[in-house]
C-alpha positions in Angstrom: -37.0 10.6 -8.7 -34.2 8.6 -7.2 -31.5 11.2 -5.6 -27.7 10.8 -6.0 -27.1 9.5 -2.5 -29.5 7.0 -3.0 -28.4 5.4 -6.3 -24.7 5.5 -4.7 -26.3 3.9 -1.8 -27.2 1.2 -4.0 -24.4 1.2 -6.5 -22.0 0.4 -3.5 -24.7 -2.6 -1.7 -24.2 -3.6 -5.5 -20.5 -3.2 -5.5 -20.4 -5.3 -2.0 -22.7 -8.3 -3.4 -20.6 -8.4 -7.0 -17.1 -8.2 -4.4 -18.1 -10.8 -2.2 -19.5 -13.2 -5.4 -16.1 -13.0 -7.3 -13.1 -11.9 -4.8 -13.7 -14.5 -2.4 -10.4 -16.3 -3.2 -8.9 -12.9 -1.5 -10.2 -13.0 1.8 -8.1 -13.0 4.5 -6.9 -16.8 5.7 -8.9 -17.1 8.7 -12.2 -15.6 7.2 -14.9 -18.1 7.2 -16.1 -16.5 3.9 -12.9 -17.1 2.2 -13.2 -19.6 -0.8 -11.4 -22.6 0.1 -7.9 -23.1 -1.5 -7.9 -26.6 -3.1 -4.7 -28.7 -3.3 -3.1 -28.6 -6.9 -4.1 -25.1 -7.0 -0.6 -22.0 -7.2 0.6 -20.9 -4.0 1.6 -17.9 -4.5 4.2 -15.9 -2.1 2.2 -13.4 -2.0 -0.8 -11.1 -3.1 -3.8 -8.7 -2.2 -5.7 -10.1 0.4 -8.9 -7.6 1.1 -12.9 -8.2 1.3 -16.0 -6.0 0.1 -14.9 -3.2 2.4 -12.0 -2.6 0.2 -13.8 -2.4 -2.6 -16.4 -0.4 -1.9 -13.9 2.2 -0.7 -12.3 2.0 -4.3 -15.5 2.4 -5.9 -17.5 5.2 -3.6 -14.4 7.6 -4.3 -14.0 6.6 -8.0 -18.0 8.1 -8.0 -16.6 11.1 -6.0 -14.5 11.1 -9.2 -11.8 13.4 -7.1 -9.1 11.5 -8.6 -5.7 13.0 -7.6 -4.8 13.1 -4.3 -7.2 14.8 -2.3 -9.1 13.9 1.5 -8.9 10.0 1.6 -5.5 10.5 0.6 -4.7 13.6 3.6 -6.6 11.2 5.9 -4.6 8.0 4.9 -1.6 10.5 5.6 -2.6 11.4 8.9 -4.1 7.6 10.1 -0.4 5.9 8.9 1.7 8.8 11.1 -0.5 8.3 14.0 0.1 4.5 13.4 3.6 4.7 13.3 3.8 7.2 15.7 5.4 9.7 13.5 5.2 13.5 12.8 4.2 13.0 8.9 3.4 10.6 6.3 3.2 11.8 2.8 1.9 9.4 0.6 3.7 8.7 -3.0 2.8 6.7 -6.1 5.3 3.3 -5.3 7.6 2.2 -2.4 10.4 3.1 -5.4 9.5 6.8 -5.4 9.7 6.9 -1.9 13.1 6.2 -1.8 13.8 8.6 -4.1 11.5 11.2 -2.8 14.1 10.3 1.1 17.0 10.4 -0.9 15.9 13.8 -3.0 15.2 15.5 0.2 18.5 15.4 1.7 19.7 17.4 -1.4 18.0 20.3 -0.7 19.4 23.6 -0.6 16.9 24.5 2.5 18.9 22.2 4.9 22.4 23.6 6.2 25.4 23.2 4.1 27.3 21.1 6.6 24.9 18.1 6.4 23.6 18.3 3.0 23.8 16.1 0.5 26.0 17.2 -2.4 27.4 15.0 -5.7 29.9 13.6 -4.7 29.1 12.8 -1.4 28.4 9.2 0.4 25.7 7.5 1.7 26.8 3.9 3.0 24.1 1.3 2.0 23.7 -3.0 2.1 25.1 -4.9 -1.2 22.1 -7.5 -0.8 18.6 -6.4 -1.5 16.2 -4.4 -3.5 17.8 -2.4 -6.5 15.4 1.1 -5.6 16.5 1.0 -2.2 20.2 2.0 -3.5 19.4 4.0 -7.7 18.4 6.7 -5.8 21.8 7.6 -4.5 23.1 7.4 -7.9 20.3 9.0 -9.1 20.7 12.2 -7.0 24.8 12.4 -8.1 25.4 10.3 -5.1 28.0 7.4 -4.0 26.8 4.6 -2.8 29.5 2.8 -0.3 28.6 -1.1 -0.3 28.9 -3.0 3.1 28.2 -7.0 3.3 25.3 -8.0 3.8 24.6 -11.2 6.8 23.3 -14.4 5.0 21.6 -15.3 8.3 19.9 -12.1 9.0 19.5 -10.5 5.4 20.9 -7.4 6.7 23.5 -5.2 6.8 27.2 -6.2 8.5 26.8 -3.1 10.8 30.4 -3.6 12.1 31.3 -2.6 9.0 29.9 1.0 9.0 32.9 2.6 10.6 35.0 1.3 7.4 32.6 2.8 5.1 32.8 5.8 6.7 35.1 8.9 4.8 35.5 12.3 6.9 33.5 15.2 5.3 32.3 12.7 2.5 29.5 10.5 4.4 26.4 12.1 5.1 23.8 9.3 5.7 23.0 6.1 6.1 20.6 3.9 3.7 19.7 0.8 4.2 16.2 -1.7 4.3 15.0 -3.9 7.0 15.2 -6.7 5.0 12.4 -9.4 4.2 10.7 -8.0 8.0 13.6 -8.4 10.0 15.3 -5.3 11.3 18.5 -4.1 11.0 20.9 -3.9 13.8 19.2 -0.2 14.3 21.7 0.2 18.0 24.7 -0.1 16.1 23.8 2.1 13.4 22.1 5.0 15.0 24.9 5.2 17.6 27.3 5.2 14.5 25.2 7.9 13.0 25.2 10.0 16.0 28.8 9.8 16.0 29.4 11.4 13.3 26.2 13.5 12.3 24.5 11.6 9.9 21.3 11.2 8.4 19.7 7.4 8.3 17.2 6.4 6.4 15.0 3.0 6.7 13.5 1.8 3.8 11.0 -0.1 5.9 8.9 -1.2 2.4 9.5 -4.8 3.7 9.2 -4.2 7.1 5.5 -2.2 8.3 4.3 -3.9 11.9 8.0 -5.3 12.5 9.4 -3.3 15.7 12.6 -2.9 17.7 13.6 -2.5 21.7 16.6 -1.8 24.0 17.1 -1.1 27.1 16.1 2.4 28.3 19.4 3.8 28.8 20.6 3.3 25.4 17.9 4.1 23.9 17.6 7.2 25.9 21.6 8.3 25.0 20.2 7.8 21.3 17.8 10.7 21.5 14.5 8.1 22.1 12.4 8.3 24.8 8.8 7.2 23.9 7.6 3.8 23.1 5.8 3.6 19.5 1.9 3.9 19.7 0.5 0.4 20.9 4.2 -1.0 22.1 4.7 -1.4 25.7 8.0 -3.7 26.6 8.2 -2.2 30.5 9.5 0.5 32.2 13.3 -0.6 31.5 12.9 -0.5 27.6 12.3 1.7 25.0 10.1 -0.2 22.3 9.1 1.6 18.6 8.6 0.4 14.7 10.8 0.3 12.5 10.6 3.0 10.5 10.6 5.6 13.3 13.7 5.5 14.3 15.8 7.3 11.3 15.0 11.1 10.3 13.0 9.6 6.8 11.7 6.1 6.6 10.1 4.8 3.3 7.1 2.1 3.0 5.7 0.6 -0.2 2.5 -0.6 -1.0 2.6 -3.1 -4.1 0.3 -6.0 -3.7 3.1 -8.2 -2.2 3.8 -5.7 0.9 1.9 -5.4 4.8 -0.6 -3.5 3.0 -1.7 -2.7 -0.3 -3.7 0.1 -2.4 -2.1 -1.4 -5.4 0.3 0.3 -6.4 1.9 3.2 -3.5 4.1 4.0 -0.8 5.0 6.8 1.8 7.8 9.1 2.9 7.9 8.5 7.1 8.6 12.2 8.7 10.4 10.9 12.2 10.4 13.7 13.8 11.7 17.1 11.6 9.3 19.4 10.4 11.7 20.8 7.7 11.8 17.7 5.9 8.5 17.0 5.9 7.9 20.2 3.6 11.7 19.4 1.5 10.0 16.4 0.5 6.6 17.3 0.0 8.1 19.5 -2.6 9.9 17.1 -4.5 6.8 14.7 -4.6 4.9 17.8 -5.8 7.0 19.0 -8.7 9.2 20.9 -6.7 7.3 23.7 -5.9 7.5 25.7 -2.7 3.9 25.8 -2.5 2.4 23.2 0.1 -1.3 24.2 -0.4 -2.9 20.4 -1.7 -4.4 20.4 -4.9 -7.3 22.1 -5.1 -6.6 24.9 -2.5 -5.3 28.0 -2.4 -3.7 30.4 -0.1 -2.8 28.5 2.7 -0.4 30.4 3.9 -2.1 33.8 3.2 0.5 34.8 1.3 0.1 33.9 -2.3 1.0 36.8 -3.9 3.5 38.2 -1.2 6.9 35.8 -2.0 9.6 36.9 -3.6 11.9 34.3 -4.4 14.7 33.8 -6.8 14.6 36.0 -9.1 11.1 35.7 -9.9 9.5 39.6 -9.4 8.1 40.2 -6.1 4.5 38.8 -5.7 4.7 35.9 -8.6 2.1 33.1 -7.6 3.1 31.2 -5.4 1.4 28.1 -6.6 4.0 28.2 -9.3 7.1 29.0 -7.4 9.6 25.9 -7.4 12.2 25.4 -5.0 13.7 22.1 -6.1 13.8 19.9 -9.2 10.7 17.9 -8.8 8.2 15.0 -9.9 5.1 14.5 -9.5 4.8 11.5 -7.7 0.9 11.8 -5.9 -1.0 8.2 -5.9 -4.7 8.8 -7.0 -7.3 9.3 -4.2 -8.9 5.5 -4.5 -5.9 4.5 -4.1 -5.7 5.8 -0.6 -9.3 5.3 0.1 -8.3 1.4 -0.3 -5.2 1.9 1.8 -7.4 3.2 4.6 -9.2 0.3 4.8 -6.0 -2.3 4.3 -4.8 0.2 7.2 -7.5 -1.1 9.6 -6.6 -5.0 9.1 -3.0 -4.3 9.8 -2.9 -5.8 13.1 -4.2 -8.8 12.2 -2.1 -9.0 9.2 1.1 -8.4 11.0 0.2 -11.6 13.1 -0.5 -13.4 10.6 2.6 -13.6 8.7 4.3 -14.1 12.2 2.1 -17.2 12.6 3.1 -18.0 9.2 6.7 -18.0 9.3 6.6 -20.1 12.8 4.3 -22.9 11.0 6.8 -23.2 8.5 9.8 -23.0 10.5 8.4 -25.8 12.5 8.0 -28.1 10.1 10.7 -27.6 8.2 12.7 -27.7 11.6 14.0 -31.4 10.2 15.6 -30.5 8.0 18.0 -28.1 9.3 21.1 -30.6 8.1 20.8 -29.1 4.7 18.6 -25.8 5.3 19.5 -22.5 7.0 17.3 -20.7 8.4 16.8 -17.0 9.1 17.2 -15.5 12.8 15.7 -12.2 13.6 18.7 -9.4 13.8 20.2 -10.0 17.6 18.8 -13.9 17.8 21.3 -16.7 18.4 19.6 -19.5 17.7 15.7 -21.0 17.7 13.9 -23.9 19.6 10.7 -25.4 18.9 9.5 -24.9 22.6 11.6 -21.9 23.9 11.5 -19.8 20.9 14.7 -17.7 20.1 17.4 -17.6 22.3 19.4 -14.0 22.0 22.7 -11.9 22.3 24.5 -9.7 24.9 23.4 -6.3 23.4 20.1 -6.8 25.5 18.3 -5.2 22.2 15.4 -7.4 20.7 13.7 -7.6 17.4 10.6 -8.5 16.5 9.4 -9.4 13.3 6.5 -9.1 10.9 8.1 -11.2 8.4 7.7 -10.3 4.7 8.9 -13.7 3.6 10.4 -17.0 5.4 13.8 -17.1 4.1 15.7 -20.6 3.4 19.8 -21.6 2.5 20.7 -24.3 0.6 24.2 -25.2 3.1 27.4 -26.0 1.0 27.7 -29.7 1.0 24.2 -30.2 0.5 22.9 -32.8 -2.4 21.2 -30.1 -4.2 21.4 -26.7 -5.5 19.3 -23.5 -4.3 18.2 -23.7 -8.1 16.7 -27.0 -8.5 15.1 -26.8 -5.0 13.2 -23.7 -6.7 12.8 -25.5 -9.5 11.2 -28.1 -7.9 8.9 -25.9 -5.9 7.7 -24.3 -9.5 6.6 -27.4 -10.2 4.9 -28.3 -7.7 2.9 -24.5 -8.3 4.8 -23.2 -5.4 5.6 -19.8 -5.5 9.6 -18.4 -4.5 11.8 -15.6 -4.9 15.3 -15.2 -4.6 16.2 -12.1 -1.7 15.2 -9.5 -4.4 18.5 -8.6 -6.7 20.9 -11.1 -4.4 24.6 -9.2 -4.5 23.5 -5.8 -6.3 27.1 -5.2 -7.5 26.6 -8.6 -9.6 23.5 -7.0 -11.4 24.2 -5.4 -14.8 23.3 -1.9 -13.9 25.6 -1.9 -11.5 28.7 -3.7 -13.4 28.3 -1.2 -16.3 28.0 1.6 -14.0 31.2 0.3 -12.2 32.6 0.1 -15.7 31.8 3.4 -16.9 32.9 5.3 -14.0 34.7 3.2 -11.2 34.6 6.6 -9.1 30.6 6.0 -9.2 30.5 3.3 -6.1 32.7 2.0 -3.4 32.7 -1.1 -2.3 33.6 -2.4 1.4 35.5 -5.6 1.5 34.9 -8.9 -1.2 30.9 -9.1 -0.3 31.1 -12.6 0.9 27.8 -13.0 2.4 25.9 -10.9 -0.6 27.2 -13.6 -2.5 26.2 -16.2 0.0 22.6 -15.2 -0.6 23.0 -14.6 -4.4 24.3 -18.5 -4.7 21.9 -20.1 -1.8 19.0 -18.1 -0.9 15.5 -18.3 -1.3 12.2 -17.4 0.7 8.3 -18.7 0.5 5.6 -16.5 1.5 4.5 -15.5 4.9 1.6 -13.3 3.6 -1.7 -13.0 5.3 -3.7 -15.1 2.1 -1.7 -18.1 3.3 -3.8 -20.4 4.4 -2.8 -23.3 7.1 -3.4 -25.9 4.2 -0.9 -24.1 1.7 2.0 -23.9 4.4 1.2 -27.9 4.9 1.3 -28.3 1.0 5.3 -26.3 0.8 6.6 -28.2 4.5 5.6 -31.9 2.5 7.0 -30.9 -0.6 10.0 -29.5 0.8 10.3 -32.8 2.9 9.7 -35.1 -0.1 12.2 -33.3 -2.1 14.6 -33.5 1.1 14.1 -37.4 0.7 14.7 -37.7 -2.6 
């Protein structure tokens, strides 16, 4: 008789076989097994990219048949933090609820009243970018306070911070490292410092991109170590992005660094506190932080009293906050852990990427803008980028290679999308362009004008809104497909 470990021995060299007969169009770019992109076929700007392993991960925990989050998902947990170089990661169900889940645990009642987040109170964000990154400010009672946005960079105008800022009203700092390029994260943690604030990065866009200043400043911000696997020198401090805030966020939709379909995390920097805040509002809100499954971690199940609950009510069904429940499944993360593993090569190849293009659409730069990482003055085919005074330096894992139409030029931002769609080419704008332009935002301006501030006329959110667009960078991208968008580009250019 044939014993369970053998059939699941053979269901998964099965699994690997069936995986390697129909997902070949997936493989990574480079892999010599990948199934070769023909011209005339989509390019899309992104997508999964995985092999076999992958799914044989998937399918050897779906037989498990755990389900909810349970040890894949704990070790995917602990193998991201020690990644990033953080003291938790607490895997969620998008890169959306992880916003939330950041944004939820500054509300809580267990953090000191001073520098907790109240209705009412602020929490300065970017007008440009991804609608989640900012509906969980108003979701929590919240103010969002609106500063431009750079149309070079995508990000934030960090000189503005100081304007947003409202004595005894401001308590943190939200903003995303947009399309893999970091904010100006000197600037803002020194404003934040300043005046005791949280920051949170929503680094959904940005895993594998990092950030470095010199040792002294980074030293007076509170940062001593270089992240994991970063080494700049002796004279510089050298970490991701999304471990330098108190909570970063990362999301893992098929688009993003890494995928288990859909998912995200909550980043724990450095505070132990908030690590079990928001563990509780992913989990319902209870106080509990046994996992699923377990009880009595703390030995003192029946000892709590709490509330007004009587003395000894089970603490498995004690709730601190008002929670969700917002757990991924466990094959979810069994995937992740092995999307995890390619990371590296995946963060260089979207680098690679975005130089290939920028290259050969380098003649066209007339009637094009291009992006420059956060701190970069300008690019040159041989020297690379040139960079500012600060003495800080980005590097990028780019999420997309972004692209202006300049004023003056023959044609609009729209038909040169529309002319990549027909050519099969995919494009996006920069997410929701000028958020305050969106109607969930003009209603809610509308209905309440005491529901958002705004800094200044949001002249560069509108920039991008009217001219921006970006191809893909992702890791699927094969050197043939970036050929195919630089010749149509040109041809369009000569048109």
């Amino acid at each position: 008789m044939t014993s369970p470990s053998e059939l699941k021995a053979e269901i998964l060299r099965l699994t690997r076989a069936y995986s390697r007969q129909v997902h070949a169009g997936f493989r990574p770019a480079g892999d010599p097994d990948r199934q070769a992109w023909q011209e005339g076929s989509p390019i899309p700007y992104a997508g999964r990219v995985f092999t076999e392993d992958e799914v044989e991960a998937a399918v050897s925990s779906t037989l498990d048949f755990w389900l909810t989050l349970g040890s894949e998902g704990a070790a995917f947990e602990q193998e991201l933090a020690a990644f990033l170089g953080v003291r938790h990661s607490l895997v969620v169900n998008s890169g959306s609820s992880a916003n939330l889940i950041a944004i939820s645990a500054l509300t809580s009642p267990k953090l000191s009243a001073e520098r907790r987040l109240l209705p009412g109170d602020e929490v300065i964000t970017v007008a440009a970018g991804f609608p989640t990154t900012v509906a969980p400010i108003v979701q929590v009672g919240a103010v969002p306070v609106f500063i431009d946005a750079d149309p070079i960079t995508g990000n934030a105008r960090c000189d503005q911070l100081e304007q947003a800022f409202s004595p005894g009203k401001t308590k943190a700092v939200m903003m995303a490292h947009a399309l893999g390029n970091p904010f100006d994260l000197a600037t803002t943690l020194a404003f934040c410092r300043r005046h005791n604030l949280w920051l949170v990065e929503d680094n959904c866009d940005a895993l594998g991109c990092s950030y470095s200043m010199p040792r002294e400043l980074a030293e007076s911000l509170g940062f001593h170590e270089n992240s994991p696997g970063l080494d700049e020198g002796p004279d510089r401090v050298v970490r991701w992005t999304g471990t330098w805030g108190d909570l970063s966020t990362q999301s893992f939709y098929p688009p993003h660094h890494l995928t288990m379909g859909e998912g995200g995390a909550v980043n724990i920097v450095r505070d132990r506190k908030l690590k079990v805040i928001a563990e509780s509002f992913r989990d319902w809100g209870r106080d509990c932080w046994c996992p699923s499954g377990i009880d009595n971690t703390c030995n003192k199940r029946f000892d709590w009293q709490l509330g007004e609950l009587p003395q000894g009510y089970d603490h498995k069904y004690t709730y601190s906050h008002l929670g969700y429940n917002l757990k991924p499944l466990d094959p979810q993360a069994a995937i992740g852990r092995v999307q995890l593993k390619r990371l590296p090569e995946f963060i260089e190849a979207r680098k690679q990427n975005w130089n290939v293009l920028r290259r050969g659409l380098a003649d066209h730069a007339d009637v094009l803008e291009f992006a420059l990482p956060t701190h970069a003055t300008a690019w040159d085919p041989e020297q690379g980028f040139s960079w500012d005074s600060t003495a800080c330096r980005t590097e990028c894992s780019w999420f997309g290679f972004k692209i202006a139409v300049k004023p003056g030029a023959p044609f609009s931002r729209t038909e040169l999308a529309q002319e990549l769609d027909r050519h099969l080419i995919g494009n996006r704008m920069l997410f929701g362009g000028n958020l305050l332009r969106q109607p969930a935002f003009v209603q809610l301006r509308d209905e309440n004008p005491q529901a958002l501030r705004v800094i200044g006329a949001m002249k560069g959110a509108d920039e991008i809104m009217n001219n921006t667009l970006f191809l893909g960078t992702y890791p699927g991208m094969t050197e043939a497909m970036v050929q195919v968008q630089v010749r149509v580009i040109g041809s369009f250019m000569q048109s």
